[in-house]
VOPAGU-2260 file (C-alpha; in pm, 1 decimal, decimal comma):
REM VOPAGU-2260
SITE   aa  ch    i         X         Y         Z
SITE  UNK   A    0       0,0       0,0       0,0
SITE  UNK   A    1      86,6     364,3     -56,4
SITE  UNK   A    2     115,9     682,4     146,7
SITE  UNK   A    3    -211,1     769,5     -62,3
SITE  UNK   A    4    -398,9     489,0     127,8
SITE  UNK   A    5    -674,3     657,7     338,9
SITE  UNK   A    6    -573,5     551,8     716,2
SITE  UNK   A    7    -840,9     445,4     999,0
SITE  UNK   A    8    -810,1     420,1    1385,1
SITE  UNK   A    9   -1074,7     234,4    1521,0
SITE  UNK   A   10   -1231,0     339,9    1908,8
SITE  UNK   A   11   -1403,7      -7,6    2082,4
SITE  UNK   A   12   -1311,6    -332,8    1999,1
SITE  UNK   A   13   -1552,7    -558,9    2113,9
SITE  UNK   A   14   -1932,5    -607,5    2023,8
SITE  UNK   A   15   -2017,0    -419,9    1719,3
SITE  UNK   A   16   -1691,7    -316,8    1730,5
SITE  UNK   A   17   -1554,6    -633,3    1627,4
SITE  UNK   A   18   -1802,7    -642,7    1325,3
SITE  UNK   A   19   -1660,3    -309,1    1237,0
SITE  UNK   A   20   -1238,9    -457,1    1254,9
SITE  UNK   A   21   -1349,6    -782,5    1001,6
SITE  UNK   A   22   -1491,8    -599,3     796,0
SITE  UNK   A   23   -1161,4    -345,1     784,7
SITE  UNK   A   24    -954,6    -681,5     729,1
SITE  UNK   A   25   -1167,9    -688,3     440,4
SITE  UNK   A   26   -1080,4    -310,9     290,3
SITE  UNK   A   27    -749,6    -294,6     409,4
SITE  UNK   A   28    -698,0    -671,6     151,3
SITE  UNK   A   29    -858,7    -485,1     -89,2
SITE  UNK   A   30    -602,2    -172,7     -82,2
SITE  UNK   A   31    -915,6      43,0       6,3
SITE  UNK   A   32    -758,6     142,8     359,3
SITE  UNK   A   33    -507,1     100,0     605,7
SITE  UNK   A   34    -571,6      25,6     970,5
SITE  UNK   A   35    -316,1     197,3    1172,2
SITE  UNK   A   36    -494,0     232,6    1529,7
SITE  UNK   A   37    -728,5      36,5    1734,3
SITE  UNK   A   38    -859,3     211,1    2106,9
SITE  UNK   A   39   -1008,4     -16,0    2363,5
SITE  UNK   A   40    -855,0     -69,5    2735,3
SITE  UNK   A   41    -847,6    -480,0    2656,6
SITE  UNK   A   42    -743,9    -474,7    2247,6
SITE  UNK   A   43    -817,7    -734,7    1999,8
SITE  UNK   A   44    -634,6   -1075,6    2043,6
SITE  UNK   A   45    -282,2   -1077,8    1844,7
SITE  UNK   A   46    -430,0   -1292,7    1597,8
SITE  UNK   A   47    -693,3   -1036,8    1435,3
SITE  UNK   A   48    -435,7    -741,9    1516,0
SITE  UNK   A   49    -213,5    -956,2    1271,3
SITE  UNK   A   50    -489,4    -962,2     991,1
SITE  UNK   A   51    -557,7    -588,8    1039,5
SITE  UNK   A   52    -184,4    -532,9     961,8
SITE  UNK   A   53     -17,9    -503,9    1245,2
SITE  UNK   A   54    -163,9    -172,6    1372,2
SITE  UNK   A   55     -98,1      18,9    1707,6
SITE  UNK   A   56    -322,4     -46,1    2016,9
SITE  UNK   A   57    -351,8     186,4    2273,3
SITE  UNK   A   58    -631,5     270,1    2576,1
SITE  UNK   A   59    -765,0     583,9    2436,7
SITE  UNK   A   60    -794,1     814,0    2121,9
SITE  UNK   A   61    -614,3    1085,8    2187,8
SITE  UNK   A   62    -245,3     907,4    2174,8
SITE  UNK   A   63    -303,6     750,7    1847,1
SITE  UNK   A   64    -463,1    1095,7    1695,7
SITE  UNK   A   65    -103,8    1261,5    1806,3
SITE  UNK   A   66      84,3     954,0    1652,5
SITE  UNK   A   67    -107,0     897,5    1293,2
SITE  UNK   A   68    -361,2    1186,0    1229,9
SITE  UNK   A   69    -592,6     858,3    1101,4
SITE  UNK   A   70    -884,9    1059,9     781,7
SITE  UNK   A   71   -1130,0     822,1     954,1
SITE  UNK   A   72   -1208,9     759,4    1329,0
SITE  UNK   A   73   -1409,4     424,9    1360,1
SITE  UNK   A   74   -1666,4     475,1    1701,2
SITE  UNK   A   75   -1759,2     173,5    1831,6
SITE  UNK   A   76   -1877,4     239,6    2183,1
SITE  UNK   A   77   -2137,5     291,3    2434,2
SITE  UNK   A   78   -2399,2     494,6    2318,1
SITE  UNK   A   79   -2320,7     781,2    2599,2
SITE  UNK   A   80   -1953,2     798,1    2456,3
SITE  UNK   A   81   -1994,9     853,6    2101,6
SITE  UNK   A   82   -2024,2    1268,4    2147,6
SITE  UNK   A   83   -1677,9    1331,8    2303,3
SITE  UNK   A   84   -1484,4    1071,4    2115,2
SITE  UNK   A   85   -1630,1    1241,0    1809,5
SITE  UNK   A   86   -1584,7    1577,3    1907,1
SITE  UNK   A   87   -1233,2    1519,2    1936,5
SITE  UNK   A   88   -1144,2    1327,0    1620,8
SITE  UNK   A   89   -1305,8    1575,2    1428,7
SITE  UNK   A   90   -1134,1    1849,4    1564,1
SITE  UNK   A   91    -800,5    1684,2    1543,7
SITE  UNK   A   92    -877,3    1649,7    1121,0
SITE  UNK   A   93   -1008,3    1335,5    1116,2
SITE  UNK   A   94   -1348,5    1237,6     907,3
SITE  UNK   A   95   -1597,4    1012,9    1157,0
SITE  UNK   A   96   -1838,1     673,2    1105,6
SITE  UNK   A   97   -2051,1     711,7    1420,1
SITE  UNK   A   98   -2236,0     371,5    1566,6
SITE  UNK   A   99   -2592,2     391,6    1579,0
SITE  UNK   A  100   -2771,4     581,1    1757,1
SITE  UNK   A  101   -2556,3     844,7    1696,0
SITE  UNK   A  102   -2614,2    1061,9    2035,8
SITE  UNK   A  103   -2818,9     959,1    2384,7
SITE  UNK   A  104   -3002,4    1322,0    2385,1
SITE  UNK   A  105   -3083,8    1508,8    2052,8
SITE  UNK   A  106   -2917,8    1867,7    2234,8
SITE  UNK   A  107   -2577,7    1604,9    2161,7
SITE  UNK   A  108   -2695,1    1519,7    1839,3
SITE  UNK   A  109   -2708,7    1916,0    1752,2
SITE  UNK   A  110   -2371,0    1950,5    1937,0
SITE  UNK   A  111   -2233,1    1659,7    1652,1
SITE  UNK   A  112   -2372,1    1842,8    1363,5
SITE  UNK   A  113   -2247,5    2188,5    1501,0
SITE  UNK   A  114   -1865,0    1990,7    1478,8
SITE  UNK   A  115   -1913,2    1837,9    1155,6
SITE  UNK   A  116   -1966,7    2201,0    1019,6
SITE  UNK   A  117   -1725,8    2380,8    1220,1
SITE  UNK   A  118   -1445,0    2153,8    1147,8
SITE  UNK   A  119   -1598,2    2078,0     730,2
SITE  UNK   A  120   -1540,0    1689,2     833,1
SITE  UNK   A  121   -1789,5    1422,2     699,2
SITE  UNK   A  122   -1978,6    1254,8    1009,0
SITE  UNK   A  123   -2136,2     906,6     869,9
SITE  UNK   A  124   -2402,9     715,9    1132,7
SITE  UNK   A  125   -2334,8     362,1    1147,4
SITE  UNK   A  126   -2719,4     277,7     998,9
SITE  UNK   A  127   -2590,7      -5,5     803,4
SITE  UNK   A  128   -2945,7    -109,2     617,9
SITE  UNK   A  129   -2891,7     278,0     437,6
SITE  UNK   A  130   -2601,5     141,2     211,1
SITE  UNK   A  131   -2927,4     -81,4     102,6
SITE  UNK   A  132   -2984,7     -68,7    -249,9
SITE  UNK   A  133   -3336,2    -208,2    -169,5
SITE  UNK   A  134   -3485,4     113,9      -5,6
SITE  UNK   A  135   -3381,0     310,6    -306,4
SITE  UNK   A  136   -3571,6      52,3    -553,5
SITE  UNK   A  137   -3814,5     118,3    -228,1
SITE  UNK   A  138   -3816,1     513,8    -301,3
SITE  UNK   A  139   -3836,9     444,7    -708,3
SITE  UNK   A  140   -4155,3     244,8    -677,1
SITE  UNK   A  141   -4300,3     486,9    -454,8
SITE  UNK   A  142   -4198,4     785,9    -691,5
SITE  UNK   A  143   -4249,8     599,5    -990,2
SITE  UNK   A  144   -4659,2     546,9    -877,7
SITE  UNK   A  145   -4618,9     164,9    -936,4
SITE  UNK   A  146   -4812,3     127,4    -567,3
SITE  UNK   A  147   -5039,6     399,2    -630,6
SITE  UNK   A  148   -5121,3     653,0    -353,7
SITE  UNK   A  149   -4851,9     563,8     -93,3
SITE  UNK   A  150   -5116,8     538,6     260,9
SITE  UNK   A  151   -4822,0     444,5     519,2
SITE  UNK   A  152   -4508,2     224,1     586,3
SITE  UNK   A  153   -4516,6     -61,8     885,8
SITE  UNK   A  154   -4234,8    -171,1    1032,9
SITE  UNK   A  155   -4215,3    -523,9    1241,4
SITE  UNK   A  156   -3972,9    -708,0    1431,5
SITE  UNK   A  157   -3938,9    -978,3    1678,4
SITE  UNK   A  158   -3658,1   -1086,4    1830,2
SITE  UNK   A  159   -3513,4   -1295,8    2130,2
SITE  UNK   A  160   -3287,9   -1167,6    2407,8
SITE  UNK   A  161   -3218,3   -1289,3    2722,4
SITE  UNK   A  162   -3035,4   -1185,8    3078,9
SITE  UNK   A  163   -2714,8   -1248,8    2958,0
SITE  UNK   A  164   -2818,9    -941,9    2638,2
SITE  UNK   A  165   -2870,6    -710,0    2929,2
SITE  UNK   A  166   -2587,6    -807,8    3163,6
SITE  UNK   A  167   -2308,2    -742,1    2880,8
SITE  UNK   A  168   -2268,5    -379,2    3002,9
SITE  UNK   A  169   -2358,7    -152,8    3263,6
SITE  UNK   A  170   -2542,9      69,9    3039,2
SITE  UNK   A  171   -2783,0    -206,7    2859,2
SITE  UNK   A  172   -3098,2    -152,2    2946,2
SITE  UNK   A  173   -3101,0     190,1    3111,2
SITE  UNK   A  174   -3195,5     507,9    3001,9
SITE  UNK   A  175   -2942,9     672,5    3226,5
SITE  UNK   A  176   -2621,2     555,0    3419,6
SITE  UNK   A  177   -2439,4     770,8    3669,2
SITE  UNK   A  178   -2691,7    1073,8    3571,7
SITE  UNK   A  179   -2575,3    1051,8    3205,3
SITE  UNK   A  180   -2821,8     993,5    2957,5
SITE  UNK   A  181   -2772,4     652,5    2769,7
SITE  UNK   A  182   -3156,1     603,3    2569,6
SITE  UNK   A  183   -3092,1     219,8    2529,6
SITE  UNK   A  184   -3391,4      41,2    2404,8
SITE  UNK   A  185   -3552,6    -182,3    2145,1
SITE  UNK   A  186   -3665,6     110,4    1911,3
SITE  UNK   A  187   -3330,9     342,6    1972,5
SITE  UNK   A  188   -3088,1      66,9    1961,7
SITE  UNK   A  189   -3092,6    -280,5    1829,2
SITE  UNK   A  190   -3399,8    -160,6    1596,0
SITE  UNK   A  191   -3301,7     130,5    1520,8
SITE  UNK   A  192   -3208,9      62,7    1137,3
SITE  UNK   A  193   -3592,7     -20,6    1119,5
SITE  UNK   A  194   -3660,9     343,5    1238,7
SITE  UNK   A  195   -3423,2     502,7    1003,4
SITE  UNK   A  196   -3481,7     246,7     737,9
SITE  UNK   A  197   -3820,4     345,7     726,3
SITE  UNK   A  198   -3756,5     716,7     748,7
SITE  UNK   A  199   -3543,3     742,2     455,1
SITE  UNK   A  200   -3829,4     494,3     212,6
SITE  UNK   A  201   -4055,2     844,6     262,7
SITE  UNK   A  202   -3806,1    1073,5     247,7
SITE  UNK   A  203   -3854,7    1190,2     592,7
SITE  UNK   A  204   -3489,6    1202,6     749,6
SITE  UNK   A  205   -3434,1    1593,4     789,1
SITE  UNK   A  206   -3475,4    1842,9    1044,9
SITE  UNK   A  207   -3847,1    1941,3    1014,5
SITE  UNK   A  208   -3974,8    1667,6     815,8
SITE  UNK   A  209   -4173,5    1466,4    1105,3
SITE  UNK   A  210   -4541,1    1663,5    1185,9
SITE  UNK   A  211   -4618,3    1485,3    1546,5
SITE  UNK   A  212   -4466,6    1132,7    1688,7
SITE  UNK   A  213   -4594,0     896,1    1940,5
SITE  UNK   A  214   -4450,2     604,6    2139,7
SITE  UNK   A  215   -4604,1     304,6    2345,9
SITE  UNK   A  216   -4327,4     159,5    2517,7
SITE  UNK   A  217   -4350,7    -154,1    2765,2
SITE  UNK   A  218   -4105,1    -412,3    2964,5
SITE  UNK   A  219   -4141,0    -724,5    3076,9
SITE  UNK   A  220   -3777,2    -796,1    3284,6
SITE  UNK   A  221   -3606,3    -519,1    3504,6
SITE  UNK   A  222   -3486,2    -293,4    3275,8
SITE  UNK   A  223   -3555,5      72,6    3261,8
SITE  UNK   A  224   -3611,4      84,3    2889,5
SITE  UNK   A  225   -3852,7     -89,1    2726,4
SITE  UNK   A  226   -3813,2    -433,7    2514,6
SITE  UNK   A  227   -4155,2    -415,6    2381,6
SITE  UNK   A  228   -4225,7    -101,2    2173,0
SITE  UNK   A  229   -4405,2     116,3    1933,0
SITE  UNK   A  230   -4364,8     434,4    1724,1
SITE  UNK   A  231   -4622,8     563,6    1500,4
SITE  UNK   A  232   -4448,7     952,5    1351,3
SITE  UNK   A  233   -4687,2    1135,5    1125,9
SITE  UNK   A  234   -4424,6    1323,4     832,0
SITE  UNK   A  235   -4431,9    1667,1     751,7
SITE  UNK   A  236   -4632,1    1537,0     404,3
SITE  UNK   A  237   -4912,5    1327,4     603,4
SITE  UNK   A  238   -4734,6     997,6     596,9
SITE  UNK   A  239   -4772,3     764,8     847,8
SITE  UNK   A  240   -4500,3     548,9    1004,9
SITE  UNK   A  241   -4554,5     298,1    1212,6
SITE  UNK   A  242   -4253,8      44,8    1340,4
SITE  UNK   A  243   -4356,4    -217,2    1630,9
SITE  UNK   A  244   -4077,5    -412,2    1781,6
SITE  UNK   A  245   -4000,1    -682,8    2076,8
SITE  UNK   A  246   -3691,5    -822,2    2238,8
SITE  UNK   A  247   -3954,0   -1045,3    2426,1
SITE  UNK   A  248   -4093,9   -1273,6    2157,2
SITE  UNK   A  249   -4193,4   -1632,0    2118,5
SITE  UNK   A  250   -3997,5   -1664,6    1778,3
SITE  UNK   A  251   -3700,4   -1475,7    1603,1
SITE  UNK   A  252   -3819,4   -1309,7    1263,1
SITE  UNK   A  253   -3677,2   -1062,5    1007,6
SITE  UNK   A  254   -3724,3    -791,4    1054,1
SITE  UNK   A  255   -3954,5    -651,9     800,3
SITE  UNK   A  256   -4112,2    -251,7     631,0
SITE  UNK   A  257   -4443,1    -300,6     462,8
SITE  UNK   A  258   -4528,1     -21,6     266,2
SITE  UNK   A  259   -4903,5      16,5     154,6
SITE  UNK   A  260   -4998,5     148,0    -162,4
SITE  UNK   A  261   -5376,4     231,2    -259,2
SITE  UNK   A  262   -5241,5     -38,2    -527,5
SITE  UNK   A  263   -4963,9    -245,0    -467,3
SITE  UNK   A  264   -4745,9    -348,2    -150,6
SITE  UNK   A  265   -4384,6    -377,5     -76,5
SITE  UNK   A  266   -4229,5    -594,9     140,0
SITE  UNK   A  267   -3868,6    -518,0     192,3
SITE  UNK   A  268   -3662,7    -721,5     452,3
SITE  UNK   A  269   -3360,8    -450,1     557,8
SITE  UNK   A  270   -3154,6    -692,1     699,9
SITE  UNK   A  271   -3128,8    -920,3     401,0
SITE  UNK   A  272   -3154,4    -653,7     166,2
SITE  UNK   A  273   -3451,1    -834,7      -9,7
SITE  UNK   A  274   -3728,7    -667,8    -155,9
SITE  UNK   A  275   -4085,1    -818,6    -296,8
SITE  UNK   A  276   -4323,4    -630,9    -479,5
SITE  UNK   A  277   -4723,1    -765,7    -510,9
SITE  UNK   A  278   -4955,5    -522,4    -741,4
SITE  UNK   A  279   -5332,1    -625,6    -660,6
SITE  UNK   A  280   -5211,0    -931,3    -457,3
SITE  UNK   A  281   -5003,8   -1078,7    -752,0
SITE  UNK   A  282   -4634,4   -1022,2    -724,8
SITE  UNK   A  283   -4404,7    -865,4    -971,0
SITE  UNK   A  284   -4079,9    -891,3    -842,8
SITE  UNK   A  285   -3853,3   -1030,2    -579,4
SITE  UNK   A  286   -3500,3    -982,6    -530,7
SITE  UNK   A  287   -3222,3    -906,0    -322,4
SITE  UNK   A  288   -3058,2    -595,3    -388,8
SITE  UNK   A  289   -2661,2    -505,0    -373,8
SITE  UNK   A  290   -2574,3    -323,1     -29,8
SITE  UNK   A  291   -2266,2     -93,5       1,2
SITE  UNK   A  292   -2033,3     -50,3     356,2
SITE  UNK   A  293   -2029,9     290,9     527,3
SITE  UNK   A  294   -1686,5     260,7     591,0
SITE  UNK   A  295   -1590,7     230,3     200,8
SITE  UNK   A  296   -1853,5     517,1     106,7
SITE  UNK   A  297   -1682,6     726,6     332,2
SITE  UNK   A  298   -1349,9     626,4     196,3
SITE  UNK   A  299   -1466,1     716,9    -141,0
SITE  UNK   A  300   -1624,6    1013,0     -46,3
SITE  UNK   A  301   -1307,2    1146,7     112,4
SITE  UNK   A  302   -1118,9    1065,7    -190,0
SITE  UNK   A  303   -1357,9    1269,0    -396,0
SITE  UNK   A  304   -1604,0    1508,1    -195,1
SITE  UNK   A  305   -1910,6    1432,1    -502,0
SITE  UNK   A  306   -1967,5    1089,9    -348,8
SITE  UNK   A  307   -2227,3    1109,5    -115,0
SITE  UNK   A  308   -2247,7    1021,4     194,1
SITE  UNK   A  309   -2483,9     765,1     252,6
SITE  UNK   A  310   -2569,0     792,3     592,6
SITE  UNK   A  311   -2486,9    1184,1     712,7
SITE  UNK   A  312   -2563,9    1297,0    1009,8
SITE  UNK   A  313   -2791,2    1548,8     897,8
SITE  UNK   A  314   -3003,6    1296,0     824,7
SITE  UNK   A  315   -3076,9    1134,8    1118,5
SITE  UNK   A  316   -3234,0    1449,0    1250,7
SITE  UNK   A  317   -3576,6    1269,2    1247,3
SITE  UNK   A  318   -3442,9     956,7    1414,8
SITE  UNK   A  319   -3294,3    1174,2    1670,8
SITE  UNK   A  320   -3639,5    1323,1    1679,0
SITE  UNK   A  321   -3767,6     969,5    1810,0
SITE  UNK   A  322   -3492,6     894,2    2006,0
SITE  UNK   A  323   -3539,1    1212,0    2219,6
SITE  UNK   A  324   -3947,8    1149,2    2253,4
SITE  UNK   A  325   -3849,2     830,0    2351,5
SITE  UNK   A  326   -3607,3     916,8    2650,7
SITE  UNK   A  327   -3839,4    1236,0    2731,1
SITE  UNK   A  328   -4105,8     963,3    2776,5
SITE  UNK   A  329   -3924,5     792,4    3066,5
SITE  UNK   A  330   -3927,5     416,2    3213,5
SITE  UNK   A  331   -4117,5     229,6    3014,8
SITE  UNK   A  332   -4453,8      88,7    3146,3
SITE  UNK   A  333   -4390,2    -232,1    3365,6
SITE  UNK   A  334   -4619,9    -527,4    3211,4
SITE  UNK   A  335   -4731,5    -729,2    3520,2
SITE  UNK   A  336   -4639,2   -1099,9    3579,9
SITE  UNK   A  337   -5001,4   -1269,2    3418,5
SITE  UNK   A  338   -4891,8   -1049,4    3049,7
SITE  UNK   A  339   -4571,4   -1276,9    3008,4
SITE  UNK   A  340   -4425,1   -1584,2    3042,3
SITE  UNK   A  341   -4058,5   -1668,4    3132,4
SITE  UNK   A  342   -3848,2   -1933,9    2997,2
SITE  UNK   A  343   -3450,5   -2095,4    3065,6
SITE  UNK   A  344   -3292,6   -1964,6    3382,3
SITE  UNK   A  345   -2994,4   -1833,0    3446,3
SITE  UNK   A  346   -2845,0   -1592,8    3148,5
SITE  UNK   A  347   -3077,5   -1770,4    2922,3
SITE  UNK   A  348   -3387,9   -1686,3    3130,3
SITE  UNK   A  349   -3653,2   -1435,3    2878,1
SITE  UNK   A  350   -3965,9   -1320,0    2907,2
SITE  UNK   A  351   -4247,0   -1373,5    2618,8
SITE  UNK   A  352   -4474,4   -1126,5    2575,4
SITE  UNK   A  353   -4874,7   -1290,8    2581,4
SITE  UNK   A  354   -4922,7   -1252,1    2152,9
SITE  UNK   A  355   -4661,9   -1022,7    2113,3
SITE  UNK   A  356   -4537,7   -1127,0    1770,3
SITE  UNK   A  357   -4887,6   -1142,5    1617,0
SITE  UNK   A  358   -4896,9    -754,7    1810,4
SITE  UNK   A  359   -4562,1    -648,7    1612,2
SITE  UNK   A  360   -4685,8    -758,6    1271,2
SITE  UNK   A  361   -5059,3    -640,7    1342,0
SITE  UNK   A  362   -4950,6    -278,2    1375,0
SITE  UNK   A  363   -4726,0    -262,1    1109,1
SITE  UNK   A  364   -5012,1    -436,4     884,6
SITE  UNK   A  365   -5287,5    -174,3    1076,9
SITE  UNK   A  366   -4998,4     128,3    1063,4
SITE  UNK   A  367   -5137,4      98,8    1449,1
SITE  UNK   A  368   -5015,0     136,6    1824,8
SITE  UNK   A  369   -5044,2    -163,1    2073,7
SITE  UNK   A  370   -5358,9      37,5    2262,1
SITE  UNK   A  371   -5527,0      -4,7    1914,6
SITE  UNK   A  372   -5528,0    -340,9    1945,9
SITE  UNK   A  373   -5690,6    -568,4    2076,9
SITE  UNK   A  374   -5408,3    -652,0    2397,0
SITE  UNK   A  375   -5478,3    -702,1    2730,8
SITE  UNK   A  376   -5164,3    -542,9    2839,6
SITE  UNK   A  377   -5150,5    -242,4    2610,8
């Protein structure tokens, strides 16, 4: 590799973070970057270090910023960290790719756009499903009229998680630790790509572009946060948007957005990146669509400015929007004992909400809230 080679220190390790380093093994073969830091208080095991090329670990940022002046600053860590780690890449030069959620408040959020335009540095969010090329067929069929009138998009998702999910960190669960704001929970964090997914099918991602949002929020374990939620957001253009999610379900599924046309329906699986169109209850077309990395878009866009950004943080102003009605909102609502079920013990032991998958994919088909239902516990 050359001098020319754009250069990446990477903040967090483990978790996501570890996602984030294979996938940099990955680039860094392909000549598309070098990895020459990696910040975490226990690094990687000397094996992946050796794939990554041998770069220097350290227990902080700040050292490796002095050392290498990285163009990107990877941040992989908790959700109540991602502001000051930011902050101070950017200002040292560097170009950022954010985790997901970006911020814990959205007054943080506006201090991370403030940077990014004070210091001129791109600031990607880590919403992987946005390097989809399913949501922009999504967007052409809208725009194109193939589903006629566009009446709403429903988003669904059930998934299982269990003690040991919330005893991985201090912060997993909570809504604040130590007094600091941390706005974990199913919609802001482990769904979240259904939220922005789902924002950026209707064009809705910018400051000012949601009219009025609502949340239903519930838990069935000791948490703060909630594990069972809802969001329906009304956009600036009369859209609704309606995503219903559960950490607390009987059965894993894909996460799916339907959106409803006065003539046609898409399904479009974000995780998968496969779409399926039906016009009048016939389908059309099903496929699964090319997806491209954040990192290497904001590789490419530092090498030449025209290339987009696919995931800026301007536009997760209306995600932010969410997040912050969701942490304004509080606790979630406690679901008592006859609601749920629990099953396994130990770090294995989960609740299961009473018909909370049927719930999930209800609203999203109903572009409905839980207390629209027909459940005993909403």
């Amino acid at each position: 590799m050359n001098d020319r080679t754009t250069t990446v220190v990477q903040v967090g390790a483990h978790g996501y973070g570890r996602v984030h380093l294979d996938q940099q093994v990955e680039l860094a073969d392909e000549g598309v970057l070098r990895v020459v830091g990696v910040a975490d208080p226990r690094p990687p095991d000397a094996e992946l270090i050796a794939r990554l090329g041998g770069p220097e670990t350290a227990d902080s940022l700040e050292p490796l910023l002095r050392r290498h002046s990285p163009d990107i600053v990877v941040i992989a860590t908790p959700i109540h960290t991602h502001v000051p780690l930011a902050v101070t890449a950017m200002r040292a030069g560097a170009h950022v790719l954010v985790e997901k959620p970006p911020t814990a408040t959205l007054a943080e959020f506006e201090k991370l756009l403030a940077v990014a335009t004070e210091t001129g540095r791109g600031c990607q969010i880590g919403f992987q499903s946005l390097g989809s090329t399913a949501l922009d067929r999504a967007r052409e069929l809208i725009a194109d009229g193939v589903l006629g009138e566009l009446r709403g998009v429903g988003g669904a998702g059930t998934w299982i998680r269990d003690a040991a999910y919330y005893a991985r960190s201090p912060w997993a669960g909570r809504m604040t630790l130590d007094g600091v704001a941390v706005t974990d929970g199913a919609l802001t964090n482990p769904f979240a790509h259904a939220v922005a997914s789902a924002l950026r099918v209707v064009g809705a991602e910018e400051r000012g572009s949601l009219r009025s949002i609502e949340v239903e929020r519930f838990r069935a374990r000791p948490i703060e946060t909630d594990d069972t939620a809802c969001v329906r957001v009304v956009t600036s253009t009369g859209v609704p948007v309606t995503v219903a999610v559960t950490l607390s379900a009987a059965t894993t599924r894909d996460p799916v957005l339907i959106l409803h046309g006065t003539r046609g329906t898409v399904r479009l699986w974000y995780t998968r990146d496969e779409l399926r169109l039906e016009i009048d209850g016939v389908e059309q077309e099903s496929a699964r669509w090319p997806r491209v990395g954040l990192l290497r878009n904001l590789a490419e866009h530092i090498a030449d400015p025209a290339v987009e950004l696919l995931s800026p943080a301007a536009r997760s102003h209306s995600f932010m929007s969410v997040l912050e009605a969701i942490r304004l909102d509080g606790p979630a609502e406690e679901l008592a004992a006859e609601h749920y079920r629990l099953i396994g013990e130990g770090p294995a032991l989960r609740p299961v909400v009473d018909g909370v998958d049927d719930a999930v994919f209800a609203a999203a088909e109903r572009l409905a809230l839980f207390s629209e239902l027909d459940l005993a516990w909403a």
